[in-house]
N, C-alpha and C positions, 0 to 999 in steps of 0.2 A: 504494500500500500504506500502511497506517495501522498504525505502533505503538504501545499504551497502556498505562500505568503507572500502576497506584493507589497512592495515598497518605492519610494520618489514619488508622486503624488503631490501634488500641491498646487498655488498660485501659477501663474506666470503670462504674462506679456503678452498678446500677438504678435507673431514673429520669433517669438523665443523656442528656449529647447525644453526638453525634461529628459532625463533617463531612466526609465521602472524597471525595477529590477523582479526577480523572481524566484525565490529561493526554495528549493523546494529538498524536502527528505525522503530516508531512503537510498536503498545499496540499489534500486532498479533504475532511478532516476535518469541515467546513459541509454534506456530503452525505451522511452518514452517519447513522443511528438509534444509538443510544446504548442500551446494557441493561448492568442489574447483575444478577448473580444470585451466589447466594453456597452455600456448603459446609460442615454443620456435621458435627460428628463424628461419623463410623460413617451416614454420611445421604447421601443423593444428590444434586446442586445443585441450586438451585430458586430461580424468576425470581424477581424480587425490584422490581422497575422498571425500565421503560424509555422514553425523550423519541425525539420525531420530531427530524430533519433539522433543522425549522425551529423546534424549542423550543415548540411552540404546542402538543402531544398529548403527556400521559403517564397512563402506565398504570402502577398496582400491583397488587402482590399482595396480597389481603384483610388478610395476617398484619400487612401495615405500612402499608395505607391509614393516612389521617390523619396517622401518626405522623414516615414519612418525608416526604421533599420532593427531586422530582427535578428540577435543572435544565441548562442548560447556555450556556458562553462561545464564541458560536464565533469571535468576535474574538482570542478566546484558547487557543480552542483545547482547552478541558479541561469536563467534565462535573462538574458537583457532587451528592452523597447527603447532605443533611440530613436528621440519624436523631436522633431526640427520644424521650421518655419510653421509654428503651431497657430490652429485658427481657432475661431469662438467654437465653431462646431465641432470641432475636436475635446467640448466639455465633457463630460462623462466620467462613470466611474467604471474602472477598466479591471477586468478578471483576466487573471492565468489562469488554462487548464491544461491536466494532462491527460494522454489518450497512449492507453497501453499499447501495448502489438498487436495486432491482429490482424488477422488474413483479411483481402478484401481485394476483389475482382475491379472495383472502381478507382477512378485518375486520383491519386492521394491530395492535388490541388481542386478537387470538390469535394472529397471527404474531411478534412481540416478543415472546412467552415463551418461543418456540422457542428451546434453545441452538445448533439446525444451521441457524437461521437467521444468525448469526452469524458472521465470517470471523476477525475479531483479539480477541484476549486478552490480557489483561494476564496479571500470575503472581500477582494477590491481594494482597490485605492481610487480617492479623487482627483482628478484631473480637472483643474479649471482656467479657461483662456480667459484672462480679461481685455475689451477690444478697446 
């Protein structure tokens, strides 16, 4: 079982950066798919990026191509979200999950936007752009 907890979360700028981090436990934590997806107000979640097992494939969502950067430690154990040239609607509060192994016949960059793909959760952190 893998526990995750976000962290970096806070104020900041439009135009500015943040970096949330993702720490998560656990001796499996190098097998796991890594996804963010986050929650803005009065709105539904929605993916936001997610890295393979082995750090080598991520996938975003159109809204933060370019902008974000996803990656991850697994020496350490924690997933990093470098969020640059941040906008008001980039408000939200943002979840790490993880998604075990498992077999599956479909394109892994539709399956990581799935949220029921997903087993652990963190409880989020805030993110807020002021414009």
């Amino acid at each position: 079982q893998v526990q995750v907890v976000e962290s970096g979360g806070g104020l900041v700028q439009a135009g500015g950066s943040l970096r949330l981090s993702c720490a998560a436990s656990g001796r499996t934590f190098s097998s796991y798919d890594m996804g963010w997806f986050r929650q803005a107000p009065g709105k539904e979640r929605e993916f936001v990026a997610a890295i393979s097992w082995s750090g080598r494939t991520t996938y975003y969502a159109d809204s933060v191509k370019v902008r974000f950067t996803l990656s991850r430690s697994n020496a350490k154990n924690t997933v990093y979200l470098q969020m640059n040239s941040l906008k008001s609607e980039d408000t939200a509060v943002y979840y790490c999950a993880g998604r075990p192994p498992r077999t599956t016949v479909q394109a892994m960059g539709i399956i990581l936007q799935r949220e029921s793909e997903y087993d652990y959760w963190g409880q989020g952190t805030q993110v807020t752009v002021s414009s």
